[in-house]
SEBA-744197 format. One record per residue: residue in three letters; x, y, z of N, C-alpha, C in turn. Coordinates in steps of 0.02 Angstrom, whole numbers, padded with zeros to 5 digits, always signed. Layout:
BEGIN
alaXYZXYZXYZ
...
END
This chain:
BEGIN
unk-00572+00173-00023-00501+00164-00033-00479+00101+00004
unk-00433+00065-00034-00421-00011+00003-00352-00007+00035
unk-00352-00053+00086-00274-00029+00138-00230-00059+00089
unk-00144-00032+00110-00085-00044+00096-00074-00104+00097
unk-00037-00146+00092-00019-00182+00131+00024-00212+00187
unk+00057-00131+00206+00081-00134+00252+00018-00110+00312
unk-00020-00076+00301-00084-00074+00353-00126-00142+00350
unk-00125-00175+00307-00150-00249+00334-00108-00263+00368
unk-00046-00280+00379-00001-00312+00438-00007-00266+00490
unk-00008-00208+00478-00003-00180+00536-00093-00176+00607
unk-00147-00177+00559-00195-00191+00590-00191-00262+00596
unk-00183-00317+00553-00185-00388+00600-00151-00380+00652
unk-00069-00358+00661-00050-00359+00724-00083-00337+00785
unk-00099-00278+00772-00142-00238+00805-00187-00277+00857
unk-00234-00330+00812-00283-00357+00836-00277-00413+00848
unk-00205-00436+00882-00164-00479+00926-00152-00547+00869
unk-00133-00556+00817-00149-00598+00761-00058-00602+00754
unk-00032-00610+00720+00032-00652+00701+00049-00637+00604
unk+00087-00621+00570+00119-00627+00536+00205-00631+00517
unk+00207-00688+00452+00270-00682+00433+00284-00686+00367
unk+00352-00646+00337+00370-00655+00288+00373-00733+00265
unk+00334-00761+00221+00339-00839+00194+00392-00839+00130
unk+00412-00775+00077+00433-00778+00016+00451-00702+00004
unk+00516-00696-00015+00544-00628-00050+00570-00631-00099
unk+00554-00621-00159+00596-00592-00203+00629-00532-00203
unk+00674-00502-00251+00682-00430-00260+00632-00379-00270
unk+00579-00416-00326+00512-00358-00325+00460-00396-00287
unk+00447-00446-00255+00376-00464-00222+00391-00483-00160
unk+00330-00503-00130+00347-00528-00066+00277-00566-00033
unk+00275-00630+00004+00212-00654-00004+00193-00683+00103
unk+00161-00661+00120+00171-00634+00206+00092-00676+00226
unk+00130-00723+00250+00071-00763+00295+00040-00723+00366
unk-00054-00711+00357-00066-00689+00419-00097-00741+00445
unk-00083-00763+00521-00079-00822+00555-00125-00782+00612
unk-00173-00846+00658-00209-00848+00712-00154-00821+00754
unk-00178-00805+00828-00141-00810+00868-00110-00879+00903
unk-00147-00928+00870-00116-00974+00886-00059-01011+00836
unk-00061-00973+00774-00006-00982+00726-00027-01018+00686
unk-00091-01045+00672-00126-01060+00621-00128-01027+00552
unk-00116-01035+00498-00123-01000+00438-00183-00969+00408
unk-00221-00915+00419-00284-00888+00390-00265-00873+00338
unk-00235-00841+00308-00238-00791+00242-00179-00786+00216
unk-00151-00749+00156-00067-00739+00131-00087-00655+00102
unk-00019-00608+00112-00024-00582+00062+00039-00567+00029
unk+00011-00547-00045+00054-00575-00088+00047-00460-00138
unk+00129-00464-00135+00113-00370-00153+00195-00357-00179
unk+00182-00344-00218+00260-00280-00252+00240-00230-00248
unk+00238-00208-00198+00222-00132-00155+00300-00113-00135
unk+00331-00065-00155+00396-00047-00130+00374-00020-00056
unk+00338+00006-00035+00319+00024+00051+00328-00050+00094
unk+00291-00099+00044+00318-00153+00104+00386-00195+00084
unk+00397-00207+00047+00474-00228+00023+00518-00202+00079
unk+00513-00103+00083+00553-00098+00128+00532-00105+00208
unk+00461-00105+00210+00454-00121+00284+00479-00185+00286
unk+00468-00238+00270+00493-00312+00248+00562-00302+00288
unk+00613-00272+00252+00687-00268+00245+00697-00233+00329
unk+00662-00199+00377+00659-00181+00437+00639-00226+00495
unk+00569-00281+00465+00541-00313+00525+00532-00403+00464
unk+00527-00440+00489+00508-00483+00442+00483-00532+00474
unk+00419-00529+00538+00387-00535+00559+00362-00519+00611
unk+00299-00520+00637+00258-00462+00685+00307-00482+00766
unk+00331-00525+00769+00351-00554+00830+00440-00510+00825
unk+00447-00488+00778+00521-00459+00764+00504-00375+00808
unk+00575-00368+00842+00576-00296+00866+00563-00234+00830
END
C-alpha cells in the first residue's frame, strides 16, 4: 500500500526535511519537499481532499 500524501509530508518532516505549498487550486495542490537546507528535492502534486484540507490548516512544515 503506497502513503497518502499527507504521510509523505508528514514523514519528510519527520526526518528533519522542509516542505511547502508551491500551487493551490480548488481541486489540486502541488507541495515542494526541500533539503534541510531548502534546496528543492522533489514536488508533490495530489487532489487528495485529506490534503487540500490539511493544506487549508498548515501550508508549510515550518507553519504552527
Amino acid at each position: 500500500m503506497s502513503e497518502t500524501a499527507v504521510e509523505v509530508l508528514e514523514r519528510w518532516e519527520a526526518h528533519g526535511a522542509l516542505w511547502r505549498l508551491c500551487w493551490r487550486s480548488e481541486k489540486e495542490a502541488v507541495v515542494d519537499l526541500c533539503a534541510c537546507t531548502g534546496e528543492l528535492m522533489d514536488q508533490v502534486r495530489s487532489a487528495d481532499p485529506e490534503l487540500l484540507a490539511y493544506l487549508d490548516r498548515r501550508r508549510s512544515s515550518e507553519d504552527d
